[in-house]
N, CA, C and O atoms as a CHARMM CRD file, in Angstrom:
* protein
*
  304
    1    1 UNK  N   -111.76400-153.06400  91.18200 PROA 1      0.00000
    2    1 UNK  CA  -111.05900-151.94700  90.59200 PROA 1      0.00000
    3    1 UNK  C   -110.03800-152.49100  89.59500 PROA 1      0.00000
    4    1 UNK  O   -109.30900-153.39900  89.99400 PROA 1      0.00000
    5    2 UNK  N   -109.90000-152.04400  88.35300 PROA 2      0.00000
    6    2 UNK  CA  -108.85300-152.70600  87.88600 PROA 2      0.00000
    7    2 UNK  C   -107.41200-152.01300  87.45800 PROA 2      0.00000
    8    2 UNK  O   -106.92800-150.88300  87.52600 PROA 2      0.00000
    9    3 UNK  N   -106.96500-153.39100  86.95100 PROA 3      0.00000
   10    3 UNK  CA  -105.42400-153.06200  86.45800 PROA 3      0.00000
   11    3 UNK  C   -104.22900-152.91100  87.70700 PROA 3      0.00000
   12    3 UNK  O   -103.05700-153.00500  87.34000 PROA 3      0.00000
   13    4 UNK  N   -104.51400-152.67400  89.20000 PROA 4      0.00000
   14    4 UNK  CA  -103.68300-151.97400  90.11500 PROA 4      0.00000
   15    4 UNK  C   -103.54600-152.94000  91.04300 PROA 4      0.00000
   16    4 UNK  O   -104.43500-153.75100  91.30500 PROA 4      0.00000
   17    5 UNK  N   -102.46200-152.90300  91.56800 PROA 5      0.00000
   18    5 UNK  CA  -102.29200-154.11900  93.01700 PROA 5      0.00000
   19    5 UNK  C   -101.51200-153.55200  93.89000 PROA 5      0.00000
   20    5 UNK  O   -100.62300-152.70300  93.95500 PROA 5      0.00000
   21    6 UNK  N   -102.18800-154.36800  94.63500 PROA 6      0.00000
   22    6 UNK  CA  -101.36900-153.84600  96.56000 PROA 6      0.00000
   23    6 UNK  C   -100.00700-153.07100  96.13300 PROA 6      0.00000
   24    6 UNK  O    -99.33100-153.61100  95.25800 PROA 6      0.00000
   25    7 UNK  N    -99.59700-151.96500  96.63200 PROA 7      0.00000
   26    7 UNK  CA   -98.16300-151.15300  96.62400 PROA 7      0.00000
   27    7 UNK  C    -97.88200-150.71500  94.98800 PROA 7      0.00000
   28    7 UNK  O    -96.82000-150.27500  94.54700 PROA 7      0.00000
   29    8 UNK  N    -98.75300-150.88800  94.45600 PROA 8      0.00000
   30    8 UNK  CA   -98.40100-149.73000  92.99000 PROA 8      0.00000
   31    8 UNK  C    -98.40000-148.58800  93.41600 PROA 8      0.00000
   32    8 UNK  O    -98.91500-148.33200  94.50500 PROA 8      0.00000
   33    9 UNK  N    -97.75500-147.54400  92.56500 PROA 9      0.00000
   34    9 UNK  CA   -97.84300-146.45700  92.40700 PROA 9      0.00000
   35    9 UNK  C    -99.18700-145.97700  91.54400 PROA 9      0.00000
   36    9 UNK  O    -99.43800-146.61400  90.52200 PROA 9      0.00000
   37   10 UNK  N    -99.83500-145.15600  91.82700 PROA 10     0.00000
   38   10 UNK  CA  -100.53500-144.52100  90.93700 PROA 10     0.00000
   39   10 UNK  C   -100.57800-142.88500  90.77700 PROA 10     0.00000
   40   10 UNK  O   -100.47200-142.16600  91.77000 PROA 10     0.00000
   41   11 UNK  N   -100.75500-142.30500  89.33800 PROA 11     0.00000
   42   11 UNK  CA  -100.43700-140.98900  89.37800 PROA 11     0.00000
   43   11 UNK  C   -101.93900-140.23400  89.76500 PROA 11     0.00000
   44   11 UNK  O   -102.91300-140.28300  89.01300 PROA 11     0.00000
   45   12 UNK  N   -101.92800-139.71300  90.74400 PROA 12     0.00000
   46   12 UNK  CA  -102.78600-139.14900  91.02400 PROA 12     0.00000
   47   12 UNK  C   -102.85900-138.15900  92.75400 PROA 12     0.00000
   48   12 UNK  O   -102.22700-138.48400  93.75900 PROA 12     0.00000
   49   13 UNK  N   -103.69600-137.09600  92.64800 PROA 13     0.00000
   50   13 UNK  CA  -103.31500-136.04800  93.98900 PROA 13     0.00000
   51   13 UNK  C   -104.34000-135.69200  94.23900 PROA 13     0.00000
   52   13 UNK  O   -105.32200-135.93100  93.53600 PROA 13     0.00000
   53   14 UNK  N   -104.36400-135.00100  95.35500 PROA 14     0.00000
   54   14 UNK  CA  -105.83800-134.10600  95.86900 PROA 14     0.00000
   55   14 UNK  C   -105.68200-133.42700  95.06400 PROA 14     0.00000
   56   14 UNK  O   -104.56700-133.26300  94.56900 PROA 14     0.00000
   57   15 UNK  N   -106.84900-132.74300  94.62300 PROA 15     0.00000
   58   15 UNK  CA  -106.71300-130.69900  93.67700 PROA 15     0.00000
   59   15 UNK  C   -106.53300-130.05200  94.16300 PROA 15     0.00000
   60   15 UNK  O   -105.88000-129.11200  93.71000 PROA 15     0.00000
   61   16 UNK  N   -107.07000-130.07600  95.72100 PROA 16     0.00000
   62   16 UNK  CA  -106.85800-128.72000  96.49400 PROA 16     0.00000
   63   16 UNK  C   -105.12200-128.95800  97.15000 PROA 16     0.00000
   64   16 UNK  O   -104.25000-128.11400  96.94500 PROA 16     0.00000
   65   17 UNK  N   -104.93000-129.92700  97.74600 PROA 17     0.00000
   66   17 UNK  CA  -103.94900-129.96700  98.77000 PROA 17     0.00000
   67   17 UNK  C   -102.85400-130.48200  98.00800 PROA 17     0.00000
   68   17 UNK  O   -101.81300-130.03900  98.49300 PROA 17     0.00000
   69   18 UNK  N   -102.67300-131.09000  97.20500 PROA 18     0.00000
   70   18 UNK  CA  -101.77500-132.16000  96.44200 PROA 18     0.00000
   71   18 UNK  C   -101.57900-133.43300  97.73600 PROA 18     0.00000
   72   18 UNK  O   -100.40300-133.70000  97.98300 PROA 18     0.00000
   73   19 UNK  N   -102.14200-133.84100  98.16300 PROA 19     0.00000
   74   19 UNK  CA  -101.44200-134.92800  99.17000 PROA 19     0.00000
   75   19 UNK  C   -101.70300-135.89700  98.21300 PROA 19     0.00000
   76   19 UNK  O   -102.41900-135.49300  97.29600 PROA 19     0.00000
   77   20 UNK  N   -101.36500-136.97900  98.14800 PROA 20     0.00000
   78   20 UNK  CA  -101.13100-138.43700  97.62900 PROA 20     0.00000
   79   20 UNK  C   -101.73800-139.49600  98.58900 PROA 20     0.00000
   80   20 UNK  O   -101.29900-140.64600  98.61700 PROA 20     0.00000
   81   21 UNK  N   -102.84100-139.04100  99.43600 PROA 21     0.00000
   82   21 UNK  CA  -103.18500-140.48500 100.83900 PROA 21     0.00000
   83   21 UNK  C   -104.64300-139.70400 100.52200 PROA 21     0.00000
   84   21 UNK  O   -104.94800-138.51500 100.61300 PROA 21     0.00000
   85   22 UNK  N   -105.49400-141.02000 100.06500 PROA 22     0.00000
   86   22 UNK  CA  -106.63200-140.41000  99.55100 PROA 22     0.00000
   87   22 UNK  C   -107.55300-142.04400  99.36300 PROA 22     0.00000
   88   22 UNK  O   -106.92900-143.09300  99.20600 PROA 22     0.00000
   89   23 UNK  N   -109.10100-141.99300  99.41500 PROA 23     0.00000
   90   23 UNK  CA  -109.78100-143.18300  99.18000 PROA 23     0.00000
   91   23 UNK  C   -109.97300-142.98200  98.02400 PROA 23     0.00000
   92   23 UNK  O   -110.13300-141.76800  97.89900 PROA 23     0.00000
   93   24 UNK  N   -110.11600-143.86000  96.34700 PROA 24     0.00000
   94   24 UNK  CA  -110.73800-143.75000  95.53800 PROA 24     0.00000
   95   24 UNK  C   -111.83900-144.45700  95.65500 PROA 24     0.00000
   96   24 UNK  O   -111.54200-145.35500  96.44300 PROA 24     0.00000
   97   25 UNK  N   -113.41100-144.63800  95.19800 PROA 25     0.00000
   98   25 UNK  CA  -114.77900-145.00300  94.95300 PROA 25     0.00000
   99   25 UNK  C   -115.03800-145.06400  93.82800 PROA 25     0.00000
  100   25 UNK  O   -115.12300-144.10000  93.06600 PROA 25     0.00000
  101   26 UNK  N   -115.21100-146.27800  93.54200 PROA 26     0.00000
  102   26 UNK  CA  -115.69700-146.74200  91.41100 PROA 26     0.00000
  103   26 UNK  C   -117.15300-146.87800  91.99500 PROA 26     0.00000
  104   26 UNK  O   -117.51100-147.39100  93.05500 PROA 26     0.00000
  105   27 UNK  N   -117.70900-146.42300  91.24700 PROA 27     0.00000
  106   27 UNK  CA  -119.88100-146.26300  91.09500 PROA 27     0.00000
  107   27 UNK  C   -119.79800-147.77800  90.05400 PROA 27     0.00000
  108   27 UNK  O   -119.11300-148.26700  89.15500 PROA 27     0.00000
  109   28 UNK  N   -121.04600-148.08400  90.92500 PROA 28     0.00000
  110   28 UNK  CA  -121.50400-149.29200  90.14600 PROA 28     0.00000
  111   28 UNK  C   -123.18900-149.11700  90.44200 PROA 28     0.00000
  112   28 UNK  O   -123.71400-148.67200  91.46300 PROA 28     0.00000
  113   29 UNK  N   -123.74700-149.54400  89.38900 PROA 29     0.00000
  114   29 UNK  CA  -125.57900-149.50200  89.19900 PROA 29     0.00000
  115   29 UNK  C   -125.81900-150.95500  89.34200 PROA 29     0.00000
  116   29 UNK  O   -125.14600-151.79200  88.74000 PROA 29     0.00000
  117   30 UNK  N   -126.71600-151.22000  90.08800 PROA 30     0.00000
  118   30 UNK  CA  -127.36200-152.27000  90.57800 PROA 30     0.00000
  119   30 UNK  C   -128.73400-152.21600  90.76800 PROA 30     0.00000
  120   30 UNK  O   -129.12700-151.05000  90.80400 PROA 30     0.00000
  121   31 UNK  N   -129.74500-153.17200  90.92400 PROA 31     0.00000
  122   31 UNK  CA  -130.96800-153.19200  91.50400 PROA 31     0.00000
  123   31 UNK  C   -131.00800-154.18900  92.62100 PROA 31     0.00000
  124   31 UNK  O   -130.27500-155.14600  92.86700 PROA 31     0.00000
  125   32 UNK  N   -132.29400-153.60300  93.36500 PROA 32     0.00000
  126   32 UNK  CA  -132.57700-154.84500  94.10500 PROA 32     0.00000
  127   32 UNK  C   -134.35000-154.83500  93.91200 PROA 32     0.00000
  128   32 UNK  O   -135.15500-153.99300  93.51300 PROA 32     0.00000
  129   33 UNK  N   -134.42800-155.90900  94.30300 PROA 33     0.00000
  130   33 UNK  CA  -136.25200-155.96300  94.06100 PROA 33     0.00000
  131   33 UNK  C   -136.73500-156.49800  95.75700 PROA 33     0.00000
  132   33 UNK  O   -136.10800-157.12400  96.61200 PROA 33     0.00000
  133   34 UNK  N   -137.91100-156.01100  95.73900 PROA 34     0.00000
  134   34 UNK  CA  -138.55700-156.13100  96.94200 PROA 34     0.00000
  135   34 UNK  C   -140.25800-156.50800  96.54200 PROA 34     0.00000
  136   34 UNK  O   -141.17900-155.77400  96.18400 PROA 34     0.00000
  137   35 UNK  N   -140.19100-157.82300  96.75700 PROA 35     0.00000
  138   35 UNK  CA  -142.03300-158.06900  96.74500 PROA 35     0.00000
  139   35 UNK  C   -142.64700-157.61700  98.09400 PROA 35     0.00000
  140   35 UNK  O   -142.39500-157.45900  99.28900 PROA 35     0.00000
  141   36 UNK  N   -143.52400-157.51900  97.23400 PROA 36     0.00000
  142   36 UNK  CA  -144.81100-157.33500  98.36200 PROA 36     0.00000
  143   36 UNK  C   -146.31200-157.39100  98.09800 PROA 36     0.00000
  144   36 UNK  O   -146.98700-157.00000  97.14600 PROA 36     0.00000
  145   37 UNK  N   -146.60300-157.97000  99.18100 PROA 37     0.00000
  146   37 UNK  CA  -148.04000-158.51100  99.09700 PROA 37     0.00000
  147   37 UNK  C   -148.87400-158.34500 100.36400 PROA 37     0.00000
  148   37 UNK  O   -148.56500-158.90800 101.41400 PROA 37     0.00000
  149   38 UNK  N   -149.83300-157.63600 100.24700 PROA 38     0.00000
  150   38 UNK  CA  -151.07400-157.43900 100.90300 PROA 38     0.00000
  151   38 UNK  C   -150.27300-155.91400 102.08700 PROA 38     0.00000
  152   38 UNK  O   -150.18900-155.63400 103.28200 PROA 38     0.00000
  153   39 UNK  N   -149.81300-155.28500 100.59600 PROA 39     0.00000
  154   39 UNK  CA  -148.86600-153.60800 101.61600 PROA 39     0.00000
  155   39 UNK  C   -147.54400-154.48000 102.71200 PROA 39     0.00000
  156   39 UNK  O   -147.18800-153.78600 103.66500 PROA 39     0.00000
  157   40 UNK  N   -147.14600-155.30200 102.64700 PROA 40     0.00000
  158   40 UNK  CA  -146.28100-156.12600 103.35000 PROA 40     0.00000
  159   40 UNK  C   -145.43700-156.53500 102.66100 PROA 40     0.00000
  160   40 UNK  O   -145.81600-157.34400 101.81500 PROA 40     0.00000
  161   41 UNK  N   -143.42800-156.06700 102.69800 PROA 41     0.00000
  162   41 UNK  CA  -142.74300-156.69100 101.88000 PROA 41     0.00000
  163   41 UNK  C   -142.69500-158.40100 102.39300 PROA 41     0.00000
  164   41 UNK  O   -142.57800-158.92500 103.50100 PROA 41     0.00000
  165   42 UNK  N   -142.81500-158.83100 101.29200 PROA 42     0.00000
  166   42 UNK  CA  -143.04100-160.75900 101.41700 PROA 42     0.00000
  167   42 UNK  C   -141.34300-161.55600 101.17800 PROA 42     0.00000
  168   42 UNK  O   -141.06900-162.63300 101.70600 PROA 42     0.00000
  169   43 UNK  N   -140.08300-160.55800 100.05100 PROA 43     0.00000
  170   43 UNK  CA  -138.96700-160.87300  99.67300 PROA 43     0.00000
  171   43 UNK  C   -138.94100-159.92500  99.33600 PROA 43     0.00000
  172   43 UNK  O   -139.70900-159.03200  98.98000 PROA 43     0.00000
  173   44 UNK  N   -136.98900-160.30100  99.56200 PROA 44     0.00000
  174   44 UNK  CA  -136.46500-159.40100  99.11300 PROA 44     0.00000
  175   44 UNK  C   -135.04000-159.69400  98.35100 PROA 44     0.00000
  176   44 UNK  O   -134.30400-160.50600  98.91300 PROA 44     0.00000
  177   45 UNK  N   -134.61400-159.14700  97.20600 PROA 45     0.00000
  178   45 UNK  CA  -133.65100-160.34400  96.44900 PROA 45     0.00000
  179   45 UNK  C   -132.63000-159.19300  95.89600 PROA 45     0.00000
  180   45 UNK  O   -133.06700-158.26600  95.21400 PROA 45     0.00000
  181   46 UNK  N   -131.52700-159.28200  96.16200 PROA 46     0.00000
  182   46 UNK  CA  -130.26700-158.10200  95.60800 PROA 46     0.00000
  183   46 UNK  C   -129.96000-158.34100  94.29000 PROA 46     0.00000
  184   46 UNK  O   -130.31600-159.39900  93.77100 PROA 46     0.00000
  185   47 UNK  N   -129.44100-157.63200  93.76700 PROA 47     0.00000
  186   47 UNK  CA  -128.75700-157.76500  92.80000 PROA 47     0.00000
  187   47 UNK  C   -127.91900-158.79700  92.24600 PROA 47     0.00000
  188   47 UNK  O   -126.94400-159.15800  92.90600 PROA 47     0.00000
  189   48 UNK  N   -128.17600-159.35900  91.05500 PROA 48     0.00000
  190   48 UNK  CA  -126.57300-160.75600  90.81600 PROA 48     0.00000
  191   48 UNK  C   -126.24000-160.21900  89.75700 PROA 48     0.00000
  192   48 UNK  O   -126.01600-161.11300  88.94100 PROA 48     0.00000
  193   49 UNK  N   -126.06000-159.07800  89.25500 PROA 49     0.00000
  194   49 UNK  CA  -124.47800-158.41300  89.19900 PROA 49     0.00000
  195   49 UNK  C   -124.85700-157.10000  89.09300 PROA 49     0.00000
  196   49 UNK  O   -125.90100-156.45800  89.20500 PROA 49     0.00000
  197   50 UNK  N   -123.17200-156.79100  88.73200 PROA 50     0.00000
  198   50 UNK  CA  -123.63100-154.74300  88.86700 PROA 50     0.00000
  199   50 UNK  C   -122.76100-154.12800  87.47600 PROA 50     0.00000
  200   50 UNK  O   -121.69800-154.53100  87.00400 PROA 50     0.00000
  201   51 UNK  N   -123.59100-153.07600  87.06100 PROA 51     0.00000
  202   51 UNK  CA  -122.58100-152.42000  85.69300 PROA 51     0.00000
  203   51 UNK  C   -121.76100-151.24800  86.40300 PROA 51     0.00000
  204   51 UNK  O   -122.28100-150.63200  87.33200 PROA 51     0.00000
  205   52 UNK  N   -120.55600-150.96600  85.98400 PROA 52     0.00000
  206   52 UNK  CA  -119.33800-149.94100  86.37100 PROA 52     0.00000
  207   52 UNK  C   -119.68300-148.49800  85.70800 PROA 52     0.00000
  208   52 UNK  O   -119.21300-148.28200  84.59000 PROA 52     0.00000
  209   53 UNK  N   -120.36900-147.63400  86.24900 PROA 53     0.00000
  210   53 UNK  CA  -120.41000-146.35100  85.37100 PROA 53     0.00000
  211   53 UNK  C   -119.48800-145.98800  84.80300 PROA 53     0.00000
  212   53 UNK  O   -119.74100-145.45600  83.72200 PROA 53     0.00000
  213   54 UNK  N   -117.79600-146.09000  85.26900 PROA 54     0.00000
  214   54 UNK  CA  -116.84600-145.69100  84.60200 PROA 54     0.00000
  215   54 UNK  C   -116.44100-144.33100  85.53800 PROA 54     0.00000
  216   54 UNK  O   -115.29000-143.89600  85.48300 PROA 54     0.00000
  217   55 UNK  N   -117.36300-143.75300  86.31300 PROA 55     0.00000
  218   55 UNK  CA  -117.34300-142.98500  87.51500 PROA 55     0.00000
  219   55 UNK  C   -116.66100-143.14400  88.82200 PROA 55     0.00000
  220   55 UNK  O   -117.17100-143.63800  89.82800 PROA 55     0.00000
  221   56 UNK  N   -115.33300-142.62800  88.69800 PROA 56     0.00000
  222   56 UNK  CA  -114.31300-142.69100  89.90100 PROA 56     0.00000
  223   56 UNK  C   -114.03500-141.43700  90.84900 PROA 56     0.00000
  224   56 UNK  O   -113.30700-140.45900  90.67900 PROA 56     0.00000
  225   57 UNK  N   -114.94700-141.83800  92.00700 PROA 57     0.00000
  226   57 UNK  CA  -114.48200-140.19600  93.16900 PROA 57     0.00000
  227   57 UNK  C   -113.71900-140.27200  93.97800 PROA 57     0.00000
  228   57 UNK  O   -113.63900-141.36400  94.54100 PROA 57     0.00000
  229   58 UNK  N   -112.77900-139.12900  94.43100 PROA 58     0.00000
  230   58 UNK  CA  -111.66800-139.23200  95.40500 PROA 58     0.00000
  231   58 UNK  C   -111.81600-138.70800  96.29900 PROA 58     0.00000
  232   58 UNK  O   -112.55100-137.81700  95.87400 PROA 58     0.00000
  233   59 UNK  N   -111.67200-138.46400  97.57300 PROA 59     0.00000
  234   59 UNK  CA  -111.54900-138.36000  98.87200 PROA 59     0.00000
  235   59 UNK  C   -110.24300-138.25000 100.10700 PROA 59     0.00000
  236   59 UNK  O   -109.89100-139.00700 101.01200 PROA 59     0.00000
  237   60 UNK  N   -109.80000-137.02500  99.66200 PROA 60     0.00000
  238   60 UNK  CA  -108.42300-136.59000 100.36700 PROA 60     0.00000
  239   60 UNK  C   -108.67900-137.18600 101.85500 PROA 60     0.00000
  240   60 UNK  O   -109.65100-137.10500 102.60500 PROA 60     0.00000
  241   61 UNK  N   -107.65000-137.69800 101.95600 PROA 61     0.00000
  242   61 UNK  CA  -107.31200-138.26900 103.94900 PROA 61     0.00000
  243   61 UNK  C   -106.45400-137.12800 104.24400 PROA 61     0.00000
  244   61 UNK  O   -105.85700-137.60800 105.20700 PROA 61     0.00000
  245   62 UNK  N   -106.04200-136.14200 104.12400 PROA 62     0.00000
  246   62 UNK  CA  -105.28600-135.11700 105.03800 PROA 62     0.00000
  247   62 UNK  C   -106.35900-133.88900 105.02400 PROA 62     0.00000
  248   62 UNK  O   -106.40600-133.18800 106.03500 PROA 62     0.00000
  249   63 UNK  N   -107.29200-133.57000 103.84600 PROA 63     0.00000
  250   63 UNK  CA  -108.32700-132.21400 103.57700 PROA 63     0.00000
  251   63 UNK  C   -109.30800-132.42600 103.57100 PROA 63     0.00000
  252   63 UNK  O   -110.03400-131.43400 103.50700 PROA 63     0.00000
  253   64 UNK  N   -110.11000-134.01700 103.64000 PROA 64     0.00000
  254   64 UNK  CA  -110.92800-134.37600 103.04600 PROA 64     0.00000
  255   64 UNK  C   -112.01400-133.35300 101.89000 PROA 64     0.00000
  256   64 UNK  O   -113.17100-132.95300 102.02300 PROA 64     0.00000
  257   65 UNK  N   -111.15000-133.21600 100.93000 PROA 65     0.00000
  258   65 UNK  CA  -111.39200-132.86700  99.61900 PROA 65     0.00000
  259   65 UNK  C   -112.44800-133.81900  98.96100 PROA 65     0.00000
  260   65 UNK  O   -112.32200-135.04300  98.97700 PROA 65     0.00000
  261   66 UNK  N   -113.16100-133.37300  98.56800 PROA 66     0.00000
  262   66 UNK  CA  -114.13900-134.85000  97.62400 PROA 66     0.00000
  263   66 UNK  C   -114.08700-134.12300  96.20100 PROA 66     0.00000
  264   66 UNK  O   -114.26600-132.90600  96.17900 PROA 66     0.00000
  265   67 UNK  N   -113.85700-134.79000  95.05400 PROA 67     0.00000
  266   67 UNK  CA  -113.82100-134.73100  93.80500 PROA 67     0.00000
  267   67 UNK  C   -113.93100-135.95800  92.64900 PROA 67     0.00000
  268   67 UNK  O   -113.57700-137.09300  92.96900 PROA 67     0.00000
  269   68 UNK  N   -114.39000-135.70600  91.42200 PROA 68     0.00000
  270   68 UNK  CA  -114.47300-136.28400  90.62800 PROA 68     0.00000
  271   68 UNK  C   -113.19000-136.72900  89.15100 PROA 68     0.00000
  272   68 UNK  O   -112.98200-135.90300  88.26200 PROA 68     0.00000
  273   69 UNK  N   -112.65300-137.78200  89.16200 PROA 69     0.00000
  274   69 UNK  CA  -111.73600-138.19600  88.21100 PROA 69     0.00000
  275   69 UNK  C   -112.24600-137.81700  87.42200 PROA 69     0.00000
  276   69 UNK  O   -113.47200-137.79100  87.31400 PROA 69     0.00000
  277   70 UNK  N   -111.04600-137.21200  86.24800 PROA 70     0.00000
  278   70 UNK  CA  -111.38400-136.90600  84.78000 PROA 70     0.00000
  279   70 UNK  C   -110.88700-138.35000  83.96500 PROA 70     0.00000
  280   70 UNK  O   -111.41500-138.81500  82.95500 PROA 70     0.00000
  281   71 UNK  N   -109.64400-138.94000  84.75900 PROA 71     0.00000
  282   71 UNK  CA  -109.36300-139.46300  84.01300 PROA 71     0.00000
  283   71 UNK  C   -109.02300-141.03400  84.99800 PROA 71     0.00000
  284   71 UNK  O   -108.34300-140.87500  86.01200 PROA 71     0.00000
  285   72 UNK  N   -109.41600-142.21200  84.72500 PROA 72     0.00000
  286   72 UNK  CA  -108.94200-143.43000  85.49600 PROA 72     0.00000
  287   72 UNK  C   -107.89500-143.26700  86.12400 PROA 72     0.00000
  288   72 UNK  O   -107.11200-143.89700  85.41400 PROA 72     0.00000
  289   73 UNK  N   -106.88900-142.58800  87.54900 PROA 73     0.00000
  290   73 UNK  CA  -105.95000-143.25300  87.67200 PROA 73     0.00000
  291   73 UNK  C   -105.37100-144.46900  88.05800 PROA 73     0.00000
  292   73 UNK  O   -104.21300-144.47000  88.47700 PROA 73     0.00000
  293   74 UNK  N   -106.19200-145.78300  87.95100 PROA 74     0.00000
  294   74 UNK  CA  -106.39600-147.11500  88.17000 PROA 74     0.00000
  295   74 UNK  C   -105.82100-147.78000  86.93600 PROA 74     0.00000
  296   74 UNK  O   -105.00100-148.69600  86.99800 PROA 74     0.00000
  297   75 UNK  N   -106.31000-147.25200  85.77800 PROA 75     0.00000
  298   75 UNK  CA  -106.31500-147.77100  84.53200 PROA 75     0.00000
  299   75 UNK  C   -104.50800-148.02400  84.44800 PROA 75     0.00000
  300   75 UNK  O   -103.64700-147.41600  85.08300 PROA 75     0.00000
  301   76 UNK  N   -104.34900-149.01200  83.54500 PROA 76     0.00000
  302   76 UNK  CA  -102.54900-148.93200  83.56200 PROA 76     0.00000
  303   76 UNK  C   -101.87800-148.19900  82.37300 PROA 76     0.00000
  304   76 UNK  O   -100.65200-148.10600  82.31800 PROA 76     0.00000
C-alpha cells in the first residue's frame, strides 16, 4: 500500500456510519498457470508479480459497510 505508515492519520470514514476503524483492500491482477497432462494437473506455478488496479475497497469494523474509494486515501 503506499505512501502511509504505522499510526498516520488518514482522511477517510464509513459513508453510512462515519466511524474511522475500517479495513482498506488494494486489488491487484495476477495469474497463475496450471499444467496438465493426460486430464491431470502435472504443475502448478503462481504468479512473479502482480499489477495494482488502482482499486481501493473499504470495510467498516463497527457497520460492516463495504464500499468503493473514489479517491486514494493512502495516497499522501
Amino acid at each position: 500500500m503506499p505512501s502511509k505508515n504505522i499510526g498516520e492519520r488518514i482522511d477517510a470514514r464509513c459513508t453510512r456510519c462515519g466511524a474511522r476503524n475500517m479495513q482498506i483492500t488494494e486489488e491487484f491482477i495476477g495469474s497463475g498457470h496450471y499444467e496438465v497432462q493426460a486430464g491431470k494437473v502435472s504443475a502448478v506455478a503462481s504468479a512473479d508479480s502482480f499489477i495494482a488496479t488502482g482499486r481501493l475497497f473499504g470495510r467498516c469494523r463497527q457497520c460492516s459497510h463495504d464500499w468503493v474509494f473514489r479517491k486514494n486515501p493512502l495516497a499522501s
